[in-house]
C-alpha distance (Angstrom), angle and dihedral (degrees) to the residues before:
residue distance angle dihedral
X1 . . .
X2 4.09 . .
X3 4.01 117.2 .
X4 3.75 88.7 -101.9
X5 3.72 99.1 53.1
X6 4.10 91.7 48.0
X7 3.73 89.4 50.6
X8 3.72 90.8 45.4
X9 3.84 96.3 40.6
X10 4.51 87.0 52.6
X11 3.73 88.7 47.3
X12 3.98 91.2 51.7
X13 3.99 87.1 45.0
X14 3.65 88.9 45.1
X15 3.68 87.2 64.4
X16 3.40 103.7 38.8
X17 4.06 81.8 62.1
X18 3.87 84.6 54.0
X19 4.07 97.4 34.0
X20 3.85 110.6 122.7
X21 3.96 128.0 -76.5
X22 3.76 125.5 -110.7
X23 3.62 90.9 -118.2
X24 3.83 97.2 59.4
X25 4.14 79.3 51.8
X26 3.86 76.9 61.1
X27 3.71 96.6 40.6
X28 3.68 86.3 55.3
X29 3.55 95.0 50.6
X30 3.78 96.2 47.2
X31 3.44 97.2 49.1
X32 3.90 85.2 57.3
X33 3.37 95.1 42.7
X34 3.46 91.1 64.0
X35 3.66 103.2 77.2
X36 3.95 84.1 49.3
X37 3.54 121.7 124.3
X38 3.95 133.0 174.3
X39 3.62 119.8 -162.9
X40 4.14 107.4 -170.5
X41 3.81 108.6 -168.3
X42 3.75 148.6 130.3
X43 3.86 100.1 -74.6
X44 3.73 110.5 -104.5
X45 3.73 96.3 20.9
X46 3.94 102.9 87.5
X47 3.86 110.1 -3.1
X48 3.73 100.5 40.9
X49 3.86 135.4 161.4
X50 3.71 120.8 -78.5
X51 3.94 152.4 171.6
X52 3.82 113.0 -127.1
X53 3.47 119.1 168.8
X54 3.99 84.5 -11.7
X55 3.82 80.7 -68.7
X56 3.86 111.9 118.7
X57 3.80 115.1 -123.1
X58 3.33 142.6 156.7
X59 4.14 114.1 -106.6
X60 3.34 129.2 -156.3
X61 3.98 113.3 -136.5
X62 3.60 95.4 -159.3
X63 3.90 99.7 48.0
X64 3.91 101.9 22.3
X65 3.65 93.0 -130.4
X66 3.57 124.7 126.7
X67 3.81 134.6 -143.1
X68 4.04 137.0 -160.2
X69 3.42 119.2 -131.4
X70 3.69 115.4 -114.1
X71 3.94 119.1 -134.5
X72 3.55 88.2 -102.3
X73 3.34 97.1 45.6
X74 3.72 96.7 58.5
X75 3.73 88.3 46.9
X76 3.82 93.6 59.1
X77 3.87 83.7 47.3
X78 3.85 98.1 50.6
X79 4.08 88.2 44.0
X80 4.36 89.6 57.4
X81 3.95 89.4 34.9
X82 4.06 97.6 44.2
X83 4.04 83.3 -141.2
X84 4.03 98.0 128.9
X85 3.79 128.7 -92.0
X86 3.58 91.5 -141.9
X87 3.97 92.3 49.3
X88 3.78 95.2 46.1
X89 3.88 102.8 47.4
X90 4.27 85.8 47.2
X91 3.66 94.8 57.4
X92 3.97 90.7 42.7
X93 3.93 90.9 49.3
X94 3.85 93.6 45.1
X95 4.00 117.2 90.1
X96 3.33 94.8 -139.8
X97 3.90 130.4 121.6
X98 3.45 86.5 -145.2
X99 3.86 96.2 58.7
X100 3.61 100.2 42.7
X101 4.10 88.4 50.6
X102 3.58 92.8 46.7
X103 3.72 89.8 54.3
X104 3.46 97.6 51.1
X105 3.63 87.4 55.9
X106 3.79 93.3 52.1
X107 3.52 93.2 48.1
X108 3.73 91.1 49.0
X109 3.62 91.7 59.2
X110 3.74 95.7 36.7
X111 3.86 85.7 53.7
X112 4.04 92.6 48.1
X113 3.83 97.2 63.7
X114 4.20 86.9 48.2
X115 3.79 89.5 48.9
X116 3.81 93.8 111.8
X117 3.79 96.7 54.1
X118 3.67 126.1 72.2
X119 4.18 117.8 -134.7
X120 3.86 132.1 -174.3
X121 3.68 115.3 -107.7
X122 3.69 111.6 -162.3
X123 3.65 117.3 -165.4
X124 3.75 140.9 180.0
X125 3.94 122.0 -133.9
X126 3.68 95.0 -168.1
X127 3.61 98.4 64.1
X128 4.00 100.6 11.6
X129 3.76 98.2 -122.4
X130 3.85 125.9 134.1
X131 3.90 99.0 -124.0
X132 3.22 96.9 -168.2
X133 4.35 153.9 3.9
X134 3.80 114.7 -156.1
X135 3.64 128.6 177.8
X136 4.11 115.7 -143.7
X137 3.88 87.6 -96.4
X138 3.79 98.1 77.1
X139 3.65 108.4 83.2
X140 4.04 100.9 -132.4
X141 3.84 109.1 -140.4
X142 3.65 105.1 177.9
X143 3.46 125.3 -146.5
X144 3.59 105.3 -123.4
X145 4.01 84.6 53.8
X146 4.09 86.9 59.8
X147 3.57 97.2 45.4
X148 3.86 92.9 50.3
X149 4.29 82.3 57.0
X150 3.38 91.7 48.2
X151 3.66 98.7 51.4
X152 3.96 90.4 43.4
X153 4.08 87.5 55.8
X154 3.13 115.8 40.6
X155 3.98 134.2 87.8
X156 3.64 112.2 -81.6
X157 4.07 89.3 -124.3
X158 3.53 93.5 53.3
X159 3.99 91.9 53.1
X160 4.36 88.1 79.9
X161 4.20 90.5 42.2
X162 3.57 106.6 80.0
X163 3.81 94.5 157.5
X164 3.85 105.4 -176.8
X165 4.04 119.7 5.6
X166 4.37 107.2 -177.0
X167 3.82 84.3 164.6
X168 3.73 109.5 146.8
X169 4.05 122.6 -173.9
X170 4.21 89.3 -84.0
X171 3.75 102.2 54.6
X172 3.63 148.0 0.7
X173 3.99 120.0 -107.1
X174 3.64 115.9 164.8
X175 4.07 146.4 146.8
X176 4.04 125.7 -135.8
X177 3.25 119.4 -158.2
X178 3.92 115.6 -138.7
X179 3.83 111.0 -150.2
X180 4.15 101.8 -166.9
X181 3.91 85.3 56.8
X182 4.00 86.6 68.8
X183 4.20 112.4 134.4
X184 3.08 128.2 169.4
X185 4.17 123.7 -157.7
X186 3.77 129.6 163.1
X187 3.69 110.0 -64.6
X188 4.27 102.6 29.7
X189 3.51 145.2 -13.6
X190 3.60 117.8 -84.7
X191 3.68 134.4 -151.5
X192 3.86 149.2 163.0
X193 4.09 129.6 -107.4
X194 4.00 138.5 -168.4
X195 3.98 106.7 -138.5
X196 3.71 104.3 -152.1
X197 4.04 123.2 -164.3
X198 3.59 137.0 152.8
X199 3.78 135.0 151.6
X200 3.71 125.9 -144.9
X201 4.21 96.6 -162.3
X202 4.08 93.3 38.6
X203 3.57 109.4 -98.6
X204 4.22 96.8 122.3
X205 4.09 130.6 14.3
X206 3.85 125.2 -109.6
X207 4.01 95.9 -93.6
X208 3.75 126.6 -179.1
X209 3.56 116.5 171.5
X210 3.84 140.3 135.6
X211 3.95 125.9 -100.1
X212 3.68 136.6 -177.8
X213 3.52 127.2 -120.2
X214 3.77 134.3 -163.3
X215 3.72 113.5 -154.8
X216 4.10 97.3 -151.0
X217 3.87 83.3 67.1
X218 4.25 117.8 89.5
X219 3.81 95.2 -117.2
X220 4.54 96.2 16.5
X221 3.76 89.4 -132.5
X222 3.68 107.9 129.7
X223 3.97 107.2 153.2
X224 3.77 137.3 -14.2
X225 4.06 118.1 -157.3
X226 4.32 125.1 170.6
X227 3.71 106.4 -107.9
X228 3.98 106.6 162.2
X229 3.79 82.3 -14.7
X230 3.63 134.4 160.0
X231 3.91 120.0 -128.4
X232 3.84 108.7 168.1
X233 4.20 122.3 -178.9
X234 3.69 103.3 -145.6
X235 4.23 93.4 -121.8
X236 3.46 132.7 122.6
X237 3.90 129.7 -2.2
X238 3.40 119.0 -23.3
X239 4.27 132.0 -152.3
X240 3.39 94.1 -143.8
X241 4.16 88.3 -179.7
X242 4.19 79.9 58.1
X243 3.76 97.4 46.3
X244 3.47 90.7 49.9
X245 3.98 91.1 57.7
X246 3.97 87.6 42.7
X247 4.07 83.8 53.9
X248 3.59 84.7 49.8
X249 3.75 99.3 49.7
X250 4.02 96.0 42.4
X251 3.71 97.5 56.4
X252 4.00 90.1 50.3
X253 3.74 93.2 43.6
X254 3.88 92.0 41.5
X255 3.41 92.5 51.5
X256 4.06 95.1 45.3
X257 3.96 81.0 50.1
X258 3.52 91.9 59.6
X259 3.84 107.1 83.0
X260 4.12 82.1 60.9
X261 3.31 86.4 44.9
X262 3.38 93.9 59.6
X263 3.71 99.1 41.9
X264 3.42 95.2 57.7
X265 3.54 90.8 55.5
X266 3.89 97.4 55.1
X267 3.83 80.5 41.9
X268 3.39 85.6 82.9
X269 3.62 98.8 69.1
X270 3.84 92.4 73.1
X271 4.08 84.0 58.9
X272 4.13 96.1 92.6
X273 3.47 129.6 165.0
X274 3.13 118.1 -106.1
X275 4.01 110.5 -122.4
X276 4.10 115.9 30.1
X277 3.53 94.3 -139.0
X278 3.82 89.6 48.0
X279 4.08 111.6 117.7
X280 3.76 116.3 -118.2
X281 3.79 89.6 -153.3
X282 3.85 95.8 97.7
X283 3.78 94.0 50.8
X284 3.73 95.6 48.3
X285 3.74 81.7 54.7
X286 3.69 96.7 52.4
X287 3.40 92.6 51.5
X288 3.74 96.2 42.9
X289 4.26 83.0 55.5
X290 3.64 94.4 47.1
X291 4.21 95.4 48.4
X292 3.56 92.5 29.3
X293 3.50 99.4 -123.2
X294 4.20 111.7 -157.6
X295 3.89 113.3 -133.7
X296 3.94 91.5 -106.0
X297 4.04 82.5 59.7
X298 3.28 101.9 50.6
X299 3.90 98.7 49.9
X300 3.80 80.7 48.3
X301 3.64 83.9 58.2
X302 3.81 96.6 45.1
X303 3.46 90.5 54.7
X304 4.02 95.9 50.4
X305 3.70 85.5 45.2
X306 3.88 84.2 60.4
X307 3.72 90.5 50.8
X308 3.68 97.7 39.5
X309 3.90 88.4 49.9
X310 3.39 92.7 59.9
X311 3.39 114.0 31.6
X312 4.27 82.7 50.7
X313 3.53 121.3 20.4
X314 3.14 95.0 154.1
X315 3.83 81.2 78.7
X316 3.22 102.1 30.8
X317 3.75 104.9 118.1
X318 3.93 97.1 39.0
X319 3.64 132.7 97.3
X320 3.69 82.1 -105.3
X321 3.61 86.7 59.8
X322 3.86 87.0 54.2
X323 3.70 101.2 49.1
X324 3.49 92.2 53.2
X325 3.42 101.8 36.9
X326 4.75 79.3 61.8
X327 4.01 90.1 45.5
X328 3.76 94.2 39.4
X329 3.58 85.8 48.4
X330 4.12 99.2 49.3
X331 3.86 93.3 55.9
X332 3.76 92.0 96.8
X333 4.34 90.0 38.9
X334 3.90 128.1 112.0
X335 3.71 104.3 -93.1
X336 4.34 90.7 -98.9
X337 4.26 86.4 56.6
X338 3.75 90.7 47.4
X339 3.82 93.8 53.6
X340 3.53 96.4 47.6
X341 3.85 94.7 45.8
X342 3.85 86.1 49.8
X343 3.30 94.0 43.4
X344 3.57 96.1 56.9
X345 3.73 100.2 48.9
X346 4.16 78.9 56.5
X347 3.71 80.6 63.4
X348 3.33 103.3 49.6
X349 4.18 94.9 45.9
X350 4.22 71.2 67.6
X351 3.63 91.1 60.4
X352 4.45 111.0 110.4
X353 3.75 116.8 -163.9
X354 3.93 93.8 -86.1
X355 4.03 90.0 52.7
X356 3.95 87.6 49.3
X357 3.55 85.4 44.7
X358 3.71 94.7 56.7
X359 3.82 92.7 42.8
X360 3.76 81.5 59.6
X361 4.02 98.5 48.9
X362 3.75 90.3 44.1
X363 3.76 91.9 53.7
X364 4.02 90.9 47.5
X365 3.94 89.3 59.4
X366 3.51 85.6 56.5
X367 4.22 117.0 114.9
X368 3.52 117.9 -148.4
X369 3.75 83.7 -121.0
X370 3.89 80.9 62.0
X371 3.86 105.4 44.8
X372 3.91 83.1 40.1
X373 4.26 95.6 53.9
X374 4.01 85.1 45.2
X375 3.38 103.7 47.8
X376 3.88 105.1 24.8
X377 4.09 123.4 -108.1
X378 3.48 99.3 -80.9
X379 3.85 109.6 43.6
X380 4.14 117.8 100.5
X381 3.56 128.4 165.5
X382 3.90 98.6 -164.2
């Protein structure tokens, strides 16, 4: 490993020694959840639809206080009332008198034919917005409940290495570092991780499942694939004594999965292009068709090519070089970017030589009309 990649390698492990506990994850989340508020009731009978201000809102009878509907919020409505997501949010975006009356009509009579059922509002106090509308079919797993699992299960070293935390106030989305998995090979330290997320008003799963991280990269994360992992729809009833066991179970058999986990990762080295002077242009491009990458992706992946080629290129033009080049490249991403880009060099650490092989032919048939409409006219990776 060169000078610069030990120095930056013991400053990354430095902070990873320093990174942020579990329980400020929790302190976080309390402190939000303060200002929470869930209101279950037969719809239209205490939170109802209203005018305020010739805003639309949601009031509650009992308290007096209104809230606004979040995006999300009105597309959970428009999915129980059949009304139109598209419809909805337009008329609650516009400024217009018009609109917001016209809404509050439509949500009058969506709310009519659900008038015998009852459905969980969940509202915010700090910001006055209804965060979410839930009928007694999603299976609420809150996230205070999952972070009290978490904390009961995993290794007592990993409870001070919280190594990424994108949590917002809707959901849970975070990275443990897991210190015995520590390996060290020729150009970084490498390690395993636990990515955490859950949402308690439907906007993400309850995932558990084991990544890799590489500790010469700014934020180590450099792939996350399910092995023993937990992926749980929030529908239907839920054992939560049973969950907690399967919580239980998938962070010890994630974490036993990791040294495979890892070695298919560095796997990837021995995946070389063929020629030296060969562009890796085309391949990017395959890859970016067969994930389908988003524009603001792949420039994030250009530019953590550029670092990757640099800071490696030894391993420049492998499919190591790729899959770092994507998770190098989501570190500056919203948190839904980062997971895919992650995810996706966890599937290509699955690739064998006949996959890498393909990924190779594919990119071959490629036109430069082709590579050009994928990636845009002015992106290379030479």
């Amino acid at each position: 490993m060169s000078n610069i990649n030990i120095e930056r390698a013991n400053k990354v492990m430095a902070n990873f020694a320093s990174h942020k506990s579990l329980n400020s994850v929790v302190a976080t989340h309390n402190a939000n959840k303060a200002n929470y508020k869930d209101v279950l009731s037969p719809v239209g009978k205490r939170v109802v639809p209203n005018l305020v201000g010739e805003k639309f809102v949601f009031t509650d009878k009992e308290t007096g206080f209104s809230y606004a509907p979040t995006k999300h919020a009105i597309n959970q409505i428009a999915q129980k009332t059949n009304l139109g997501s598209f419809t909805l949010n337009k008329l609650f975006q516009s400024n217009s008198p018009k609109a917001q009356s016209t809404l509050k009509d439509l949500m009058d009579i969506g709310f009519e034919d659900l008038s015998d059922k009852e459905f969980l509002f969940r509202l915010n106090d700090s910001d006055n917005t209804c965060r979410a509308f839930m009928s007694d079919r999603y299976a609420v797993i809150n996230n205070d409940w999952v972070l009290e699992q978490v904390g009961k299960y995993l290794p007592a070293d990993s409870l001070n290495a919280v190594a990424k935390d994108m949590s917002t106030e809707d959901f849970l989305s975070f990275q443990v570092f897991i210190p015995n998995t520590m390996t060290q090979q020729d150009d970084s330290n490498y390690g395993g991780m636990l990515k955490i997320t859950n949402s308690e008003i439907g906007t993400h799963r309850l995932i558990i499942e084991a990544g890799v991280f590489r500790l010469i990269c700014s934020n180590g994360a450099i792939g996350f694939r399910g092995m023993q992992a937990i992926n749980l729809v929030h529908r239907g009833k839920v054992d939560m004594s049973y969950l907690s066991h399967q919580i239980q179970t998938s962070i010890t058999n994630n974490i036993g999965a990791m040294p495979k986990l890892l070695q298919q990762f560095t796997a990837m080295k021995g995946m070389v292009l063929g020629s030296d002077g060969a562009s890796m242009t085309p391949l990017f491009a395959s890859v970016a068709q067969a994930y389908k990458l988003t524009a603001l992706e792949i420039e994030a992946t250009h530019t953590g090519w550029g670092i990757e080629r640099n800071e490696t290129p030894q391993y420049a033009k492998t499919l190591f070089g790729i899959a770092n080049s994507l998770t190098r490249g989501s570190q500056r991403l919203p948190e839904s970017s980062w997971n895919k880009l992650n995810e996706v060099g966890g599937a290509l650490a699955e690739y064998n030589d006949g996959d890498w092989k393909g990924l190779q032919n594919k990119a071959n048939a490629l036109t430069s009309k082709d590579v050009e409409s994928i990636l845009g006219k002015d992106l290379i990776f030479a």
